[in-house]
N, C-alpha and C positions, 0 to 999 in steps of 0.2 A: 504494500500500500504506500511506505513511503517513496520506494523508487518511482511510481506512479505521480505521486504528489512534485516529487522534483521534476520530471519530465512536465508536465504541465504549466509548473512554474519556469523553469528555461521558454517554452515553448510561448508563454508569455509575454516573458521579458524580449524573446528574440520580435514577435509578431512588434511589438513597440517600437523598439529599436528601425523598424526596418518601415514602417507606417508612418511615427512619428514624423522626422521629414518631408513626408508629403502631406501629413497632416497641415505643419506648419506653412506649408510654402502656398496651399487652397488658402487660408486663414493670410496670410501677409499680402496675395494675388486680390482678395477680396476690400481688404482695408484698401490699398493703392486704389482699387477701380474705383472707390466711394471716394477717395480723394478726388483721384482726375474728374469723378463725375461735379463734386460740387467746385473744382476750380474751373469748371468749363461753363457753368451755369448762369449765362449771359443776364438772368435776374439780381445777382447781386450787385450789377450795375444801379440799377432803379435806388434813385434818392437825390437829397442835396447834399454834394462836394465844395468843401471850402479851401481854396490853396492859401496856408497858411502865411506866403510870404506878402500877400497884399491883398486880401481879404476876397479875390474873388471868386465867383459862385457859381457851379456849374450844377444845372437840373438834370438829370435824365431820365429818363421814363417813356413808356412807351413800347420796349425792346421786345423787337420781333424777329423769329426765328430765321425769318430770312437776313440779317442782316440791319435792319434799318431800327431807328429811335428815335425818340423826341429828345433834343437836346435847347435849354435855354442858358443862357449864360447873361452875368450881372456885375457890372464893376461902374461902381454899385449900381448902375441903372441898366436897363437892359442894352444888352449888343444883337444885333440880328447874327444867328445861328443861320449859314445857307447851306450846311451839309451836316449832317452826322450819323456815323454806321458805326458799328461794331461789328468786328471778323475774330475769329480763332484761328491761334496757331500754335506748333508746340501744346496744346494742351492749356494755351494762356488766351483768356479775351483781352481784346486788343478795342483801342475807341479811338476813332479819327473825329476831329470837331473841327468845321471851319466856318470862321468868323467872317462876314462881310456887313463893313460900318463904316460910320466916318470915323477916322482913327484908325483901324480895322480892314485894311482892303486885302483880304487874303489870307490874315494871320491863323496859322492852325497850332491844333496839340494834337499830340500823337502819343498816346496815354498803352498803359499794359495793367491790368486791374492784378492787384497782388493779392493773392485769396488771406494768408499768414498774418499781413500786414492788417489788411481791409483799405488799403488807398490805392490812388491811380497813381502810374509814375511815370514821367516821359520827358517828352518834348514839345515846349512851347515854343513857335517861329513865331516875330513880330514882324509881321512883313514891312509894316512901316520904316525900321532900320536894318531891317536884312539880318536881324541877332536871332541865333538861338539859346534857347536857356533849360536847365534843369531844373523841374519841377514838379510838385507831386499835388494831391488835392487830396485830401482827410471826409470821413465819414462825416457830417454835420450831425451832431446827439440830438 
């Protein structure tokens, strides 16, 4: 009976052993795809963004599957928004915004939404001086 009992138990331990890792590797395959699913998840776009180095506001809402959204933008007063989409890549949403105003003839940002962070981060072009600059836009609470 004992020999019995240890044969069971090896046969056990070995069935573990030899399971375990692909246990584990379904269970770590499973958490990534819930990651990548909610970093791709072009709703977490949707809200007001504040870029914290000069208060201004970006809206978006809207976001539709094919690509396209509502975007408004405020410093401090409205600027006409004549473009805005979001695209994926890598596995990151990505936000194109282009600005057409007086001040504003052309100026874009070109944004990557960081899921970890919760901000946008990119690049703002001033077209009016031909400068580009680094800059991100925060969650408004």
């Amino acid at each position: 009976m004992r020999a019995n009992a240890q044969i069971n138990i090896s046969a056990i331990l070995l069935m573990i052993v030899l399971i375990w890792p692909m246990m584990a590797g379904a269970v770590y395959a499973a958490g990534a795809q819930t990651d990548k699913q909610a970093s791709a998840d072009p709703q977490r776009l949707e809200g007001r963004w504040i870029r914290p180095d000069g208060g201004y506001i970006l809206e978006l809402s809207e976001i539709k599957k094919e690509g396209n959204l509502k975007a408004s933008y405020f410093n401090p007063r409205p600027i006409n928004v004549f473009t805005a989409k979001w695209s994926r890549k890598d596995g990151k949403i990505n936000v194109f915004v282009e600005l057409r105003d007086v001040n504003y003839p052309g100026s874009t940002y070109t944004l990557v939404y960081d899921v970890k962070s919760d901000r946008l981060r990119g690049i703002y072009y001033q077209a009016v001086e031909k400068l580009t600059f680094n800059i991100e836009f925060v969650r408004a609470k």
